[in-house]
N, C-alpha and C positions, 0 to 999 in steps of 0.2 A: 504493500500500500504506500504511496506515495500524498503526502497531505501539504499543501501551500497554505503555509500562514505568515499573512501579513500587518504589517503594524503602520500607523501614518508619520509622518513627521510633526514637529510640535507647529500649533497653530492655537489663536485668541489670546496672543503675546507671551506664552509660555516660550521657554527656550530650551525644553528637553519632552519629550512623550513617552509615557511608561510603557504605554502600547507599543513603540518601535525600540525600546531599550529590553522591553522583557523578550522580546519575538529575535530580537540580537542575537540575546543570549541562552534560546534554546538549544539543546542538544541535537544533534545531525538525524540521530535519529531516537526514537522516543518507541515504547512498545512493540517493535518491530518495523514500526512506518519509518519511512525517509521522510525527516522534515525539510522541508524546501521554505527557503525565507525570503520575505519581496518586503521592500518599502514603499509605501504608497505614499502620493502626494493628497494634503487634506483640499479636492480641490473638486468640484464637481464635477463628472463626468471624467475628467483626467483620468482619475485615481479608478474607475472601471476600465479603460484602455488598457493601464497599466497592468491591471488586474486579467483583463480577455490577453491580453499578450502574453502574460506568465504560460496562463492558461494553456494556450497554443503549443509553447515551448514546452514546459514542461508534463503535462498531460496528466496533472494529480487528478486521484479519485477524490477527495477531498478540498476545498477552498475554506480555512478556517481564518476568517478577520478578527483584529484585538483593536478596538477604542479605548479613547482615555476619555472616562464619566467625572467630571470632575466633580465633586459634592456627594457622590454614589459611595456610602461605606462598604461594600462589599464586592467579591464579583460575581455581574451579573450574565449569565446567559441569557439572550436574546429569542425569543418564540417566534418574532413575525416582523416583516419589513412592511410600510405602506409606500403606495406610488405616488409621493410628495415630497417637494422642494420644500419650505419654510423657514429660511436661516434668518435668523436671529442674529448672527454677526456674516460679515464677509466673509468666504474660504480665504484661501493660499494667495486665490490670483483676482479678489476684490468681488469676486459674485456674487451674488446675494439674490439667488431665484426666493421668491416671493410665492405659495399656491402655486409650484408650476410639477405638470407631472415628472419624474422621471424617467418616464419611458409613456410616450404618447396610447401605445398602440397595448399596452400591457391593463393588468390584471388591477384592480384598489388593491392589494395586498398579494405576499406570499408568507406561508408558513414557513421559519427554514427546516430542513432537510436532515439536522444533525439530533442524535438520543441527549437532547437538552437536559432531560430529570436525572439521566445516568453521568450526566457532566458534572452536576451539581452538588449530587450525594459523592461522587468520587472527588470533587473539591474540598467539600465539609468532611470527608474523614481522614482529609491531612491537619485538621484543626484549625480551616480557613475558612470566615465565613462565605456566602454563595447563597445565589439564589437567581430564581426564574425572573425574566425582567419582561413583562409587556408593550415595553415600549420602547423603542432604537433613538428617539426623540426625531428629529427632522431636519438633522445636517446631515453633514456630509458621512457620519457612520452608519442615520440610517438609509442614506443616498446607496453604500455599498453593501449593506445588508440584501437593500431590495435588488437592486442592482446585480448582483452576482445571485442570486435566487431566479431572476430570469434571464440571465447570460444561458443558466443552468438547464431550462424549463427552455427553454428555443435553441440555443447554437451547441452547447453542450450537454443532451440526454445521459441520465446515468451519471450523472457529478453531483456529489452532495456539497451544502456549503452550509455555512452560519457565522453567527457573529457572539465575542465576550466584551463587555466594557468592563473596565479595568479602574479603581480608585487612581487618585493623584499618589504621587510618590511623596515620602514625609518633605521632603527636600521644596517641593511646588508649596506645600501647605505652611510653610514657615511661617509667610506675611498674609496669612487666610484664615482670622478667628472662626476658631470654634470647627477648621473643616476635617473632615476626614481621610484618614491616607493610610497606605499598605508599604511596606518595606519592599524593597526587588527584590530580594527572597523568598517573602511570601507571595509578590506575583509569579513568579518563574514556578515555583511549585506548582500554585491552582496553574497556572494555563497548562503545566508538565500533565498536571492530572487531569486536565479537560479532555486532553488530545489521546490519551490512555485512555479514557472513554470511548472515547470516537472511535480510537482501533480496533477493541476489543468489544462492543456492542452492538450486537443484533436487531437488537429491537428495543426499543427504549424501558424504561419503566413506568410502572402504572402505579403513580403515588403524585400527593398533591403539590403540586406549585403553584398554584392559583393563588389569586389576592383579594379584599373586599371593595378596595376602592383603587 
């Protein structure tokens, strides 16, 4: 198994991204899988080229994305991408889609593809918290959630993909009362064990992730 996990570069004036520092420093390979490492640009549309290109070249059964949630105390697995633009700052290269689709011709939504509850509980029993997230938000992570979900679902059948957002690193949260942050060792572990999931997972698990509100 071959699995492409990508991290983005830092963007919203941060100067480092945990997302592309923990996916660094993954091991070559993890559970058996060849992990394959891409840097994306936090950029719209870009950062899918970049992403169908990897794709192409290197031909993973897997596409596994890592965002940085900033404010998010835990990591969270992602359930579903929607087909919406709405940023709230500029990306990389000053765009700021506003209500605009990601893909005209696509679906309001996809589910992603990866055993999310078996990601989770194999996160929480390295003694890191985790949990199911419903929401990708409406940049550019959940731009390449949805995005690589119908790369997936039209040009590449038989590819699974999904997305983790990832806390700020202590280092981001210095000058950030009151925010929350995870150490790069305990990111590098949950993502070590997310992808451990993914290789060794058949069929997900049937146990609750759901939330009230």
């Amino acid at each position: 198994m071959k699995i492409l996990v990508t991290g983005f570069d830092p963007f919203g004036g941060e100067t480092i991204n945990p997302a592309l520092e923990t996916v660094k420093r993954l091991p070559d390979t993890i559970a058996g899988a060849q992990i394959i490492k891409l840097e994306i640009p936090t950029v719209c549309h870009k950062s899918l080229r970049v992403i169908d290109e990897a794709i192409s070249r290197y031909d993973p059964d897997v596409i596994l994305s890592v965002g940085q949630a900033g404010g998010r105390p835990d990591i969270t697995v992602e359930r579903v991408g929607i087909n919406v633009d709405d940023c709230r700052i500029p990306d990389n290269e000053g765009n700021q889609p506003i209500d605009e689709p990601i893909f005209a011709d696509g679906p309001a939504a996809y589910f992603v593809t990866l055993p999310i509850k078996a990601m989770v509980q194999r996160i929480q029993e390295k003694g890191i918290p985790a949990s199911v997230s419903n929401t990708a938000g409406t940049f550019v992570c959940n731009h390449v959630t949805y995005g690589v979900c119908h790369l997936t679902a039209t040009k590449y059948p038989g590819k699974r993909s999904g997305f983790i957002h990832i806390p700020y690193l202590p280092t981001q949260a210095v000058d950030k009362k009151n925010m929350p942050s995870m150490s790069q060792e305990m990111l590098l572990e949950g993502i070590s064990a997310a992808i451990e999931a993914i290789a060794d997972t058949r069929e997900d698990l049937k146990v609750t992730g759901g939330t009230t509100h």
